[in-house]
N, C-alpha and C positions, 0 to 999 in steps of 0.2 A: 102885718106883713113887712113892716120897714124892719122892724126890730127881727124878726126874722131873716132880712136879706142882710141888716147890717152885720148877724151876726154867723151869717153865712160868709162872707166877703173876710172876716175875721179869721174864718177857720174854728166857729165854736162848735158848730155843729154841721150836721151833712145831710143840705138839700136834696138827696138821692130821694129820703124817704121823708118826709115832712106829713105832720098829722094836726087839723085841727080839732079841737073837741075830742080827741079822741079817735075818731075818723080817717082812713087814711086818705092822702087828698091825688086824685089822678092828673097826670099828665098826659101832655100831649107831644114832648120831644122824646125820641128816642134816646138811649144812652150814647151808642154810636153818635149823636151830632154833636158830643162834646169835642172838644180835638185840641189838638195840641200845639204849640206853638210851631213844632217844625213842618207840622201838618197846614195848618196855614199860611207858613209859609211859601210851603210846593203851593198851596191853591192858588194863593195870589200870584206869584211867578206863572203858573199854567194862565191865567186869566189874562195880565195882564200879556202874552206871549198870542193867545187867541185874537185879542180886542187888539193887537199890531198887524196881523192878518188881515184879519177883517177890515183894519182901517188901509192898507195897502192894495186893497185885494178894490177897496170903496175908488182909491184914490186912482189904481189902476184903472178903473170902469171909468170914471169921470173923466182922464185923459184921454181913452178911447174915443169917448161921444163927443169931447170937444175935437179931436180929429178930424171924426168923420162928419162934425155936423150933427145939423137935425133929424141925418136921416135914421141914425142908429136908434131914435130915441124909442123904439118897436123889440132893442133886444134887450133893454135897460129892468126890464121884470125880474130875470134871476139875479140881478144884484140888491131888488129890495127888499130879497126872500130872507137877504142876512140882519134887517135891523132889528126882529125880534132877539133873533138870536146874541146880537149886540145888547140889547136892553139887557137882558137876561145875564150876558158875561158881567157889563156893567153894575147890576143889582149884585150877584153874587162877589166881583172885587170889592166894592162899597163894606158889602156885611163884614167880609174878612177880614179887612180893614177895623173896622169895628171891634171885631171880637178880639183882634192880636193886640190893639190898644186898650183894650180892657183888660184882657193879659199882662201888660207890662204894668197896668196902672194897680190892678191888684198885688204884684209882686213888688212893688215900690213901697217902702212901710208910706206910714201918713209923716205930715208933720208933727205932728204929737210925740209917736214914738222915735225917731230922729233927734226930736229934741231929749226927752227921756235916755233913749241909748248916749247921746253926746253929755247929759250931765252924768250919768252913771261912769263913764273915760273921765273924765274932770276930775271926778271922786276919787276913780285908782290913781290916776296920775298926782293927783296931791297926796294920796297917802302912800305909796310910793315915794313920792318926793321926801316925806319926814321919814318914813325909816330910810334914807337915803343921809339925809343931813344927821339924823343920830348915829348911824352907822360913822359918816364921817367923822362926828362929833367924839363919839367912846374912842376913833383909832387915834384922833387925832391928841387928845388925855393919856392913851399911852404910850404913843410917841415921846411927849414933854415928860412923863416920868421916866421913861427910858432914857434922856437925852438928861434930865437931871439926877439917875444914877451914876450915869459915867461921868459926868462933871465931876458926882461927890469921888468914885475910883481915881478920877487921874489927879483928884486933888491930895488924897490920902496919900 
């Protein structure tokens, strides 16, 4: 299973359909629950836009009852009707959060290949660099013959 996820996370293969022994092996996520980064990020915006509601709506009620006292404390019920609901926003900002950093982290190469792409630039740029210095090298040999032809002309 590791060598399979590792090589998922790779891009070797595609966990859509994954087969042990030969077997095809069933899931339990829909396709739909895959999503996208812009998609998660309306979800998180929606979420976190709910859970300020809700915590305004919380802070509103608590302002009331300390207003009125202890005596409000009999219409305080439909405001505790929202902490599931809060659990629930809270659980699902958390996951999205999760997935969109998993997101980023799989699109990030590793350090391995970073290091690999940065010696592969080292390499063109050094050989780049000598046909750079031979180039200069060949113009610069016909420069000095050209400049000790005309010496030999204006001396004839």
């Amino acid at each position: 299973m590791q060598v399979l996820s590792l090589c998922g996370r790779r891009g070797l293969v595609d966990l859509s359909a994954a087969a042990v022994d030969g077997s095809p092996m069933e899931a339990n996520a829909p396709r739909d629950a895959n999503q996208r980064l812009q998609r998660l990020e309306e979800t998180i915006s929606q979420c976190e836009k709910e859970i300020h509601a809700l915590m305004e709506d919380v802070v509103d009620h608590a302002l009331s009852v300390e207003a009125d006292g202890s005596a409000a404390q009999g219409d305080g019920e439909d405001a505790c009707d929202n902490w599931p609901r809060l659990s629930r926003l809270c659980d699902r900002l958390t996951r999205a959060h999760l997935a969109r950093d998993s997101l980023h982290e799989r699109a990030m190469p590793s350090p391995t290949e970073i290091r690999i792409k940065v010696e592969a630039a080292e390499r063109m740029v050094a050989r780049a660099e000598k046909r750079l210095a031979a180039g200069t090298e060949a113009h610069q040999a016909k420069l000095k013959k050209y400049e000790l032809r005309v010496r030999e002309d204006r001396a004839a």
